[in-house]
C-alpha positions in Angstrom: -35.1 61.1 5.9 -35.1 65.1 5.3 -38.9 64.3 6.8 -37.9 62.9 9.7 -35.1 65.7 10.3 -37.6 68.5 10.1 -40.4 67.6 11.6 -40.0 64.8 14.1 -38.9 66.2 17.6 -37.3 63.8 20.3 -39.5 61.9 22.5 -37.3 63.0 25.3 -38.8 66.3 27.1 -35.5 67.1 29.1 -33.9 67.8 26.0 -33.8 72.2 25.1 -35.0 73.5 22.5 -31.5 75.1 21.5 -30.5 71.5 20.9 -33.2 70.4 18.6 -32.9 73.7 16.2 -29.1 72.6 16.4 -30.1 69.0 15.1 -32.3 70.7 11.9 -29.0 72.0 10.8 -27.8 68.9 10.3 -27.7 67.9 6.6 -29.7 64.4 5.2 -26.4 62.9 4.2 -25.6 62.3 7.5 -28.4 60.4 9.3 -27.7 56.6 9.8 -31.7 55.4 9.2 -30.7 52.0 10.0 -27.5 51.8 12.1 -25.8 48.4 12.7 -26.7 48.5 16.8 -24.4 46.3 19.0 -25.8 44.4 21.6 -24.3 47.5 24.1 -26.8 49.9 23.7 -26.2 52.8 26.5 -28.5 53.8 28.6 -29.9 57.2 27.5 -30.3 58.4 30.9 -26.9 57.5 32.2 -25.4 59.5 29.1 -27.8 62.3 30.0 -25.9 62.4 33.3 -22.7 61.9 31.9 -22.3 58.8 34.0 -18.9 56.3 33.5 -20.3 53.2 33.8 -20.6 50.9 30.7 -22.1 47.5 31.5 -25.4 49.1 32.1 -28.3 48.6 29.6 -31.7 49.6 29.1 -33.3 46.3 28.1 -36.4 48.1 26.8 -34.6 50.3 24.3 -32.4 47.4 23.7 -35.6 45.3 22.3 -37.4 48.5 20.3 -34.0 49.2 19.1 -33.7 45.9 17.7 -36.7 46.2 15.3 -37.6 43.1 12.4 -35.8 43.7 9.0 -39.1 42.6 7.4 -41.1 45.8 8.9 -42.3 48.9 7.2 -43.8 51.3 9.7 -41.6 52.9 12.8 -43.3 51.2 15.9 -41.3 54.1 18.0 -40.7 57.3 18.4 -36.5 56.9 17.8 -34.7 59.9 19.6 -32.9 62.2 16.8 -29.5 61.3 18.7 -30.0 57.9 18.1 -30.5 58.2 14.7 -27.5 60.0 13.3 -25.4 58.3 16.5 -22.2 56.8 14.3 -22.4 52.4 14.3 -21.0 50.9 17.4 -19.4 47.6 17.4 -17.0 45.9 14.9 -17.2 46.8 11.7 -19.0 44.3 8.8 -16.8 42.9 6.7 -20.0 42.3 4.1 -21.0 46.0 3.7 -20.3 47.9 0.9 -19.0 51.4 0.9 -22.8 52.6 -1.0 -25.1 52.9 1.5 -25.9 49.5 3.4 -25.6 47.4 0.7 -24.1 44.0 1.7 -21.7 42.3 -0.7 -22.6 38.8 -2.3 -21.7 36.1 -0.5 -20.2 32.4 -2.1 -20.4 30.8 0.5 -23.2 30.3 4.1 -21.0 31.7 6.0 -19.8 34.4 3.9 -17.0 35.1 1.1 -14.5 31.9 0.3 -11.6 32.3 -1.7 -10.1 29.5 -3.7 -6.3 28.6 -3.5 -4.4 26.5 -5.8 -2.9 23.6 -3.9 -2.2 20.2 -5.1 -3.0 16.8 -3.2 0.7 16.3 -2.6 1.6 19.6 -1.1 -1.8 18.8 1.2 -0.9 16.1 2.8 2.6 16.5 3.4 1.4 19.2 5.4 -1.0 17.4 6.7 1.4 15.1 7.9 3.4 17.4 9.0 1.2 18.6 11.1 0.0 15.3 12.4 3.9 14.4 13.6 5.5 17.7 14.5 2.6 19.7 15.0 3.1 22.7 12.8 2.1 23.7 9.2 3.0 26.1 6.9 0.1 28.9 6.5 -1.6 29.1 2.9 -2.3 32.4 2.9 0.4 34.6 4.5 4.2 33.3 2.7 6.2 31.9 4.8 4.2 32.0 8.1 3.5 28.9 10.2 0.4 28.0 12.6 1.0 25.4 15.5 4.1 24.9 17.4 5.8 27.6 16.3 9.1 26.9 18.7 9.6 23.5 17.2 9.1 25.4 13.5 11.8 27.4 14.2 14.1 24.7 16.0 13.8 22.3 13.2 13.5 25.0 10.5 10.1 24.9 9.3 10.8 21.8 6.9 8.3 19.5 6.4 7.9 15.5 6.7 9.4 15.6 2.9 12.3 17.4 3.5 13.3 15.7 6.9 13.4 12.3 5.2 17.3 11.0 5.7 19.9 11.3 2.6 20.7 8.1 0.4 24.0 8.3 2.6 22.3 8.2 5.7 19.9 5.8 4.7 23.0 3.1 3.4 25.1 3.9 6.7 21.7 2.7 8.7 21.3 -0.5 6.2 24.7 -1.1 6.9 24.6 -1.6 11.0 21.6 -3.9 10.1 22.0 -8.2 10.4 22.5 -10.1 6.9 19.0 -11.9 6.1 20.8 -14.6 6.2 20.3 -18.0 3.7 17.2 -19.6 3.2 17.9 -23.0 3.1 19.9 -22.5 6.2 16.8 -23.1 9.6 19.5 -22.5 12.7 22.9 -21.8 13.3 25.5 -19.8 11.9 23.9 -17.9 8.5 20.3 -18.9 9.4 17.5 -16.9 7.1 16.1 -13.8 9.3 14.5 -12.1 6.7 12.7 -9.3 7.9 13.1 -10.1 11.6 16.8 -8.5 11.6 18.2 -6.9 14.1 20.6 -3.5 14.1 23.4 -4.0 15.6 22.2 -1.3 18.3 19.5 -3.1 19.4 21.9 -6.1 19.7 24.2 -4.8 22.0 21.2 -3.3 23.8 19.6 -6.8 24.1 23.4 -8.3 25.6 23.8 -5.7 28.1 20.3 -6.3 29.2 21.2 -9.9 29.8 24.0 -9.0 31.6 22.1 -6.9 33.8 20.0 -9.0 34.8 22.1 -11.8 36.2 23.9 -10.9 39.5 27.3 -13.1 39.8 28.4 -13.4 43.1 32.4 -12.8 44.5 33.9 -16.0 43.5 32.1 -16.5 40.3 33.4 -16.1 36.9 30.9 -15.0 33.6 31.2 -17.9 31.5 29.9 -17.7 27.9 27.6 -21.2 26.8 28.4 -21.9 23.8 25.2 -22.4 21.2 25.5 -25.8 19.4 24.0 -25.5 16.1 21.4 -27.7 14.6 22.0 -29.7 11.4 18.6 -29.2 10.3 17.9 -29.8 6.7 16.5 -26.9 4.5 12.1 -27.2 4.3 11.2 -28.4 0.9 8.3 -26.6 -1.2 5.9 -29.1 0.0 5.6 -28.3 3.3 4.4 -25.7 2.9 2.2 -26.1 -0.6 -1.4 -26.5 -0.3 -2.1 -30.4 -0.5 -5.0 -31.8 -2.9 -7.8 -33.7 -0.6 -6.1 -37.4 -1.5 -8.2 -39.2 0.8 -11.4 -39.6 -0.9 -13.5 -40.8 1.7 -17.0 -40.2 1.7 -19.6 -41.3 4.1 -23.1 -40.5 5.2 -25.3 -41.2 8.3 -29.1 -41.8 8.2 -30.9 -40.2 11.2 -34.7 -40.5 10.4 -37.1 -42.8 12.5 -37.1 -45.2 9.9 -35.4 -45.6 6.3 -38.3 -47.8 4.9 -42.0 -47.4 5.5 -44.4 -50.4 5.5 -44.6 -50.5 1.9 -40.6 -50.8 1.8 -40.5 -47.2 0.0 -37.4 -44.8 1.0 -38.1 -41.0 1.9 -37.6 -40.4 -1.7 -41.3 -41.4 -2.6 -43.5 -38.3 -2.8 -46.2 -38.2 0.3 -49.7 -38.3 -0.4 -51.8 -38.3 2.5 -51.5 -34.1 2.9 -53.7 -31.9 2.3 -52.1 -30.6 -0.9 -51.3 -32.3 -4.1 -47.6 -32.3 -4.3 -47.6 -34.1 -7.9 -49.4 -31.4 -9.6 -47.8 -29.5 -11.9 -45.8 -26.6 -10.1 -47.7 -23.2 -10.5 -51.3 -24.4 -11.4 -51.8 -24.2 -7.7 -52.1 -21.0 -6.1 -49.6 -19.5 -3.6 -49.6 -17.3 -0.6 -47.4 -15.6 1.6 -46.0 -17.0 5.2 -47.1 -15.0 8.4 -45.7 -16.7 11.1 -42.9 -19.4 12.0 -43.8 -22.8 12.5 -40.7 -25.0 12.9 -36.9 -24.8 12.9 -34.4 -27.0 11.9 -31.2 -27.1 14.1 -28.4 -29.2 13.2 -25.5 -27.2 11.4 -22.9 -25.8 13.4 -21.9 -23.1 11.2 -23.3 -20.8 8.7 -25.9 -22.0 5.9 -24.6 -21.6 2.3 -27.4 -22.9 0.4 -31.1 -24.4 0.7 -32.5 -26.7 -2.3 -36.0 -27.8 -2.3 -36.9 -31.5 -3.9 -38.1 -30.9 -7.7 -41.5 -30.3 -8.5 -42.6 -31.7 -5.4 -41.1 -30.0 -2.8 -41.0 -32.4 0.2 -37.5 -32.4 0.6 -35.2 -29.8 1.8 -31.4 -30.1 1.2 -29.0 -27.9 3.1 -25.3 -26.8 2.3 -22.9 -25.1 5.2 -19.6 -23.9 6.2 -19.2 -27.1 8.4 -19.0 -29.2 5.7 -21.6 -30.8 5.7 -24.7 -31.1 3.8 -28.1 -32.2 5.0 -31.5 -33.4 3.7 -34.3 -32.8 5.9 -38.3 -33.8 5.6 -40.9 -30.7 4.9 -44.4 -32.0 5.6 -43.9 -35.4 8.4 -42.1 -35.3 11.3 -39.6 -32.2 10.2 -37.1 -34.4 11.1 -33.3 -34.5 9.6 -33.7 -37.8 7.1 -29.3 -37.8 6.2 -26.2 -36.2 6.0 -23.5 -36.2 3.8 -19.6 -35.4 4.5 -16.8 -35.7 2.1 -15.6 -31.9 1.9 -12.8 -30.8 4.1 -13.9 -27.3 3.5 -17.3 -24.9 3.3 -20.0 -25.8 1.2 -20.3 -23.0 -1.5 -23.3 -24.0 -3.4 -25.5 -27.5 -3.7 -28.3 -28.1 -7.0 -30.3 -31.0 -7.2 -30.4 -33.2 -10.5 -33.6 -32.7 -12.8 -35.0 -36.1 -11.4 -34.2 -35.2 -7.6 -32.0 -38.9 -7.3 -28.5 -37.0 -7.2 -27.3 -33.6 -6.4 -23.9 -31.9 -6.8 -22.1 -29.9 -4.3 -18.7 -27.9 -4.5 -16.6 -26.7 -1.9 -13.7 -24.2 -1.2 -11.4 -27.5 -0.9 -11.7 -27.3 -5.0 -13.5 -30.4 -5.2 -17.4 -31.1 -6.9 -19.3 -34.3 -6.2 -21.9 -36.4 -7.0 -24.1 -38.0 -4.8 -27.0 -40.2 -4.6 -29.9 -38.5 -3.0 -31.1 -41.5 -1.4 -28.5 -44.2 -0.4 -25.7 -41.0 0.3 -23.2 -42.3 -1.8 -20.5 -40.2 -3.8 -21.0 -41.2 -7.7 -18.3 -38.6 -8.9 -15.5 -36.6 -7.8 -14.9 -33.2 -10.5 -11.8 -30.5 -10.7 -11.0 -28.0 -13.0 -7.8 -28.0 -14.6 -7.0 -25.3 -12.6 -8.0 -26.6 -9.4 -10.5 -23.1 -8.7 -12.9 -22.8 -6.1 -16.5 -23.0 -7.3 -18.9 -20.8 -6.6 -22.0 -21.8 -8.1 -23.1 -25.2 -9.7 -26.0 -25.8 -12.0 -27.7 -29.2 -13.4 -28.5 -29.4 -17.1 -32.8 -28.7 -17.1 -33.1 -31.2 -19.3 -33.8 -34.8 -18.2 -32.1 -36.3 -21.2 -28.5 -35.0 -20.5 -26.2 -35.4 -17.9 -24.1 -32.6 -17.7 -23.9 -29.4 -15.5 -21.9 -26.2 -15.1 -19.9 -24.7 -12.5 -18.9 -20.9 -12.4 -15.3 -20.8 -11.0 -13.3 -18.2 -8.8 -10.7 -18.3 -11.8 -13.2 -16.3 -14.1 -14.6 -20.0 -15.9 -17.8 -21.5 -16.5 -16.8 -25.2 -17.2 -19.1 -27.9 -18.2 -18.6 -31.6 -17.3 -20.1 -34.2 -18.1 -21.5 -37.0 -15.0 -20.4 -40.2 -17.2 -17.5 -39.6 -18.5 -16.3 -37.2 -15.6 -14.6 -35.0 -18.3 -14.9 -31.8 -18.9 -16.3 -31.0 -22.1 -16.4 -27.3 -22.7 -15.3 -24.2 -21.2 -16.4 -20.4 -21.2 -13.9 -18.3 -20.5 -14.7 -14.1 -21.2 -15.4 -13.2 -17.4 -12.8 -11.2 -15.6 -13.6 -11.9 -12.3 -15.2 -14.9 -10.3 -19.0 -15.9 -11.9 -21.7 -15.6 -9.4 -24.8 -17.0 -11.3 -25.5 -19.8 -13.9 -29.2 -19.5 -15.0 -30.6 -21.4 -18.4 -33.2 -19.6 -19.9 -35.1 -19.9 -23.6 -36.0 -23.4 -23.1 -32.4 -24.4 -21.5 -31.0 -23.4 -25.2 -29.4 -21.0 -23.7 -28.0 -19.4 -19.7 -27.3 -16.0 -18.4 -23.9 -15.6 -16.2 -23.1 -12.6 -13.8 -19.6 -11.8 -11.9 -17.6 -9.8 -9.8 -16.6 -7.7 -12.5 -20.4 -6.0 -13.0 -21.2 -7.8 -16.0 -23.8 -9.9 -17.6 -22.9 -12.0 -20.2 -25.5 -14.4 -22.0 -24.4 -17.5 -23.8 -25.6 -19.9 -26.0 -25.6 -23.7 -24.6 -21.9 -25.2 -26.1 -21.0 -22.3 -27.6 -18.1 -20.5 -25.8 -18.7 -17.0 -27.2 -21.2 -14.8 -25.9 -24.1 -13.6 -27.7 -24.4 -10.5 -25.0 -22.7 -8.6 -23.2 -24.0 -6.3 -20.5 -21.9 -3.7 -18.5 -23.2 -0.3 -17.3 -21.4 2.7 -14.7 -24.3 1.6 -12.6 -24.6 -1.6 -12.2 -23.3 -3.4 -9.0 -22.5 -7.0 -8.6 -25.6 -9.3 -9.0 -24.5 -11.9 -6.7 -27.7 -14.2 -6.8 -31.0 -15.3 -9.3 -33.8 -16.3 -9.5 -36.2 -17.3 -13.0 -39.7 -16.7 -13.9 -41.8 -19.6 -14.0 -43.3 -17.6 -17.2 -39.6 -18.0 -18.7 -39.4 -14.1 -19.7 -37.6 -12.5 -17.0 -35.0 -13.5 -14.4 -34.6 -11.2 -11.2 -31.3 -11.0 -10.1 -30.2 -9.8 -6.3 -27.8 -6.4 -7.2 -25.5 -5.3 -4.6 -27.4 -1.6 -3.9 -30.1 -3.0 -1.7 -32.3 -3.5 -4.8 -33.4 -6.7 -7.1 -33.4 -5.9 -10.5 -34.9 -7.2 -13.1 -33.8 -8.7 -17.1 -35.8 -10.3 -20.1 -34.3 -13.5 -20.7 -35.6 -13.1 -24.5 -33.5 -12.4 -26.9 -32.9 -9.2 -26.8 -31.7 -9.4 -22.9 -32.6 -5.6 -22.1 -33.2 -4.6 -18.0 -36.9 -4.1 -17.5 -36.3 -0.4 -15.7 -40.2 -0.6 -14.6 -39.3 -3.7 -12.1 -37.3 -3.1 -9.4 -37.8 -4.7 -5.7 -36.3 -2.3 -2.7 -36.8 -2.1 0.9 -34.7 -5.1 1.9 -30.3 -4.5 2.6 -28.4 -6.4 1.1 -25.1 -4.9 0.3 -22.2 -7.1 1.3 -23.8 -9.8 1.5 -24.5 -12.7 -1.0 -28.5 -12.8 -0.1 -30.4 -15.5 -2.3 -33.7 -14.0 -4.0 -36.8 -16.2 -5.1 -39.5 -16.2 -6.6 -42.8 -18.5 -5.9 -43.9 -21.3 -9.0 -47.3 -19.1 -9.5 -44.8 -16.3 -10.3 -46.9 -14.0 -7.7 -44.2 -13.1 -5.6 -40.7 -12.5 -4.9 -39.1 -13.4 -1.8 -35.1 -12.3 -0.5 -33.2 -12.4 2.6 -32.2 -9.5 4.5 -28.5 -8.4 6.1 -30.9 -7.6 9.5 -32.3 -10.9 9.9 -35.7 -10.3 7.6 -37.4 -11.7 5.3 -38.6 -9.8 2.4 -41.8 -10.5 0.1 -42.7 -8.6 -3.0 -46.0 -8.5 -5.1 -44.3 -9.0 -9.1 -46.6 -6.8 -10.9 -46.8 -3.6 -8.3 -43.1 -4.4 -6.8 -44.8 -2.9 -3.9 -43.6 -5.0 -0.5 -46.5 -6.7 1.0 -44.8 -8.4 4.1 -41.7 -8.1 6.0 -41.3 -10.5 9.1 -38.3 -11.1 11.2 -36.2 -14.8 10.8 -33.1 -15.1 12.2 -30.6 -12.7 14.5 -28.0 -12.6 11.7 -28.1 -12.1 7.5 -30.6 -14.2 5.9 
């Protein structure tokens, strides 16, 4: 700086010499190389003259002035004047008192301090705010921001402090209506409950009345008396939820006809396709749908479930909120074959038998039935003992046995059995409903999920788990689906991801396989996977369906279904 003191002159010629030998006196301490400039820079000419006026600028000074922080080399000749001119503007509130240092900031926008407040002096002054529309000030004591009249009116207290005395509060219960008794309906003593009136509001409500009948000269107000009614006090029962007594199933055939030539029901598996549907499931290999061929309209209300026909396939059964369930033909004429009604309530879940000849369904009336597949007759009626909702229902695998599982909304697996229509044993460590029965290990043994986030494996009879799986991750898995290679079953997660477990022994999430691209969240979106164990498919909240590749878990194909969740 002493360099540019001594030997750089001003770039303006009007200036005498007298004045520049006066600037060389001028010690280095004093020049400014770098002055905070302020957007009004004065025109040099106009303080040449001595001019008044102040909302003049020179724009070109003004933009050589404002030079890039980043440069290294003066690009102009800057007038001695300007350099040791004092900072204009507000001062910065960042700069240090050494040199033009700039303190460190905590924050983007500069220096924050921390104050100690707790959550409970927050929002009552929050709420405070919100109703009166003033607040105490955290950092000066005892100041206020907002309305500050009605501060001062009402004494700066806060929504706390203004809440009325136990006095106050008795004298106001006290001009309030008895409730009344509760086996008392009308009259004198009738139960009001939470619909009684202060006696303010009654007297408001009489005058009103008054007010707005007009008697005329010769009339007199006459009071009508109220007769009360000798009503007797509503039992329990009337208002208890009643158990489905009726019992009365019945079923309606719709197809073109119920027997073909050969007298054979739509139960016999088809064989003039092009496909062998009696092969065994998997040898045959699968690939993935690219465009929509055929809808089925007949529901009225939201679809629950969808069961294909065992091993073959050429049936489609179909459970829904309108109570109703409905088997359709796949391959022929597409064409809705029967349905089913015996629930009063939604369909939660349907599963078919091992042999395909009967299915089960349960409902949010409490109830799980039997059917036969092909004359639509209810075999069995099932309840737990304590009369839950059931959520899912599974078949035995095993074509020897005839018992199946139901996961309950009371936290219960219970297991029945089709012949005797008892219950035989019950698993009871869940704390929330069960989702998802799956058997795995050669149906020795099945794998439950719930609302509480947990897996829990069991072996088949035996009411104690043999693992238990619960991590701060995991989210509901709400559906499943199992490997045809009987290793792994993928289960739908409620983060918008499928994720995958061993069904071995050792039970253990396979962190390498997880299936994403698809939401799901909120929603209780089924997830399969194909019999060549190629590819997984799922549902979508946005109306898509979602197909996966199982070794990659990279999505091959996306395509849109429906308006609504799939």
């Amino acid at each position: 700086m002493a360099l540019l003191g001594d030997q750089y002159a001003s770039s303006d010629e009007d200036t005498p010499k007298s004045g520049a030998m006066h600037d060389r006196t001028t010690t280095a301490t004093s020049i400014v190389a770098a002055p905070d400039v302020s957007l009004d820079v004065w025109s040099h000419y106009l303080k040449r003259s001595g001019a008044t006026v102040n909302s003049v600028q020179d724009p070109m000074r003004l933009q050589l002035m404002l030079a890039k922080p980043t440069d290294t080399a003066l690009i102009y000749n800057v007038p001695y004047a300007d350099l040791a001119r004092p900072a204009q503007g507000p001062s910065n509130p960042y700069k240090t008192t050494q040199g033009n240092a700039l303190k460190r900031k905590n924050a983007l926008t500069g220096d924050a301090q921390e104050a100690a407040i707790s959550d409970a002096t927050f929002t009552a002054q929050h709420r405070t705010f919100q109703s009166l529309g003033y607040t105490k000030d955290p950092s000066i004591h005892g100041a206020f921001v907002g309305d500050l009249t009605k501060a001062q009116a009402l004494g700066g207290r806060d929504i706390i402090q203004m809440r009325p005395s136990k006095e106050a509060s008795a004298a106001l219960r006290r001009k309030r209506q008895k409730k009344g008794d509760v086996s008392i309906v009308d009259g004198e003593g009738a139960y009001k409950g939470p619909w009684a009136r202060y006696q303010d509001d009654q007297i408001y409500e009489d005058e009103a009345a008054l007010g707005a009948e007009e008697l005329a000269s010769d009339e007199e107000y006459i009071e009508e008396a109220i007769v009360p009614a000798r009503s007797t006090a509503a039992t329990k029962l009337v208002s208890d939820y009643q158990d489905d007594l009726t019992n009365t199933e019945t079923t309606e055939f719709h197809g073109t006809a119920q027997y073909d030539y050969q007298g054979r029901t739509y139960m016999h598996v088809p064989q003039d396709l092009d496909i062998d549907l009696r092969s065994e499931p998997g040898t045959q290999k699968n690939y993935i749908p690219k465009k929509h061929i055929h809808t089925w309209k007949s529901h009225v209300k939201a679809i629950n479930a969808l069961r294909f026909f065992p091993d073959s396939g050429h049936l489609l059964l179909s459970a829904s909120a309108d109570t109703k369930v409905k088997l359709w033909d796949v391959y022929h004429n597409r064409e809705l074959l029967r349905t089913y009604s015996g629930h009063t309530k939604s369909v939660t879940d349907t599963t078919f038998s091992p042999t395909g000849t009967h299915f089960l369904t349960g409902s949010y009336d409490r109830h799980l039935k039997l059917w036969d597949t092909e004359t639509g007759a209810c075999i069995s009626r099932f309840q737990t003992s304590t009369k839950a909702v059931p959520h899912v229902v599974r078949f035995h695998p095993s074509t020897d046995t005839h018992e199946f599982l139901a996961g309950t909304s009371d936290k219960k697996i219970v297991q029945f059995d089709t012949r005797s229509g008892e219950m035989t044993q019950e698993y009871d460590h869940h704390l929330q409903a069960v989702n998802t029965i799956t058997f795995v290990d050669d149906n020795r043994r099945f794998i439950t999920t719930s609302d509480d986030k947990s897996l829990r494996a069991w072996e088949y009879n035996i009411p104690v788990p043999i693992k238990y799986i619960a991590e701060p991750y995991m989210y509901s898995l709400v559906r499943a689906a199992a490997h045809p290679n009987g290793k792994s079953v993928a289960f739908q997660s409620g983060d918008n991801q499928i994720v995958v477990y061993a069904s071995t022994d050792r039970f253990r999430q396979n962190r390498k396989k997880s299936f994403r691209g698809h939401n799901n969240a909120g929603y209780a979106i089924d997830v399969g996977i194909s019999p060549d164990g190629q590819f997984v498919m799922s549902g979508d909240s946005g109306g898509w369906v979602c197909f996966w590749d199982w070794k990659t878990c990279k999505m091959w194909h996306k395509m849109m279904a429906h308006e609504g969740a799939v």
